[in-house]
C-alpha positions in Angstrom: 93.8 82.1 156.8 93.2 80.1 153.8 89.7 79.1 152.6 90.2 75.3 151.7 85.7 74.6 151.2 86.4 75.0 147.6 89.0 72.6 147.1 87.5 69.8 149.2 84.2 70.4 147.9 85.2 70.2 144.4 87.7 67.5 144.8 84.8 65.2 146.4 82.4 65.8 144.0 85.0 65.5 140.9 85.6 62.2 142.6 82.3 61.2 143.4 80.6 61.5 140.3 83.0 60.3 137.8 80.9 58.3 135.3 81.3 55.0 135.8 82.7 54.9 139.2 80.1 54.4 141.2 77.2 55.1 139.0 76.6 56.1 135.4 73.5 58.1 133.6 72.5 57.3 131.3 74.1 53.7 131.2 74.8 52.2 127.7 72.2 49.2 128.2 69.8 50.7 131.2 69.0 54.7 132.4 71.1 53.9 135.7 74.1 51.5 135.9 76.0 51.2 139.3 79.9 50.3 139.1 80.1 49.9 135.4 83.5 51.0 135.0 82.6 52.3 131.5 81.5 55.7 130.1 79.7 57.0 126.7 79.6 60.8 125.5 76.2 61.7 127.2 76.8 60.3 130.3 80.2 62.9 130.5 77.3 65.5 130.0 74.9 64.2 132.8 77.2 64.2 134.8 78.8 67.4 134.2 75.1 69.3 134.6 75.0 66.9 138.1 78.4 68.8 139.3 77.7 71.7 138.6 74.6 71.9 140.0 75.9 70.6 143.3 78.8 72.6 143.5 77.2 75.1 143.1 74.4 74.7 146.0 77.0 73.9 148.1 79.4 76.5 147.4 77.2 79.9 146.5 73.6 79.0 148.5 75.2 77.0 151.4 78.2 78.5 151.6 80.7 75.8 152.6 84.2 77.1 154.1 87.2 75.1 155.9 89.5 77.2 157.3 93.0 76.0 157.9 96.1 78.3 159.9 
């Protein structure tokens, strides 16, 4: 059986927290900006600590599987 947590899990998130999409930290003109559609350098960086932190709660200290077959 194939363990398919992972993938989900990482495929929300990566969707999720795009800058820009639905929010961005830091913003370019205030610390939160919801639905800008835009992105700066820093914000790419926020939001990569963000991901990896979640993922990995979810993954490693939760523990998170889907199995499919």
């Amino acid at each position: 059986m194939a363990d398919w947590g992972p993938v989900v899990i990482a495929v929300v998130l990566f969707v999720l927290l795009q800058p820009g999409l639905l929010f961005q930290i830091p913003g370019r003109g205030r610390v939160i900006e919801f639905g800008s559609m835009q992105t700066s350098g820093a914000a790419i960086v926020v939001h990569a600590i963000i991901y990896f932190g979640l993922i990995t709660i979810l993954l490693i200290a939760v523990g998170v599987h889907i199995y499919a077959g």
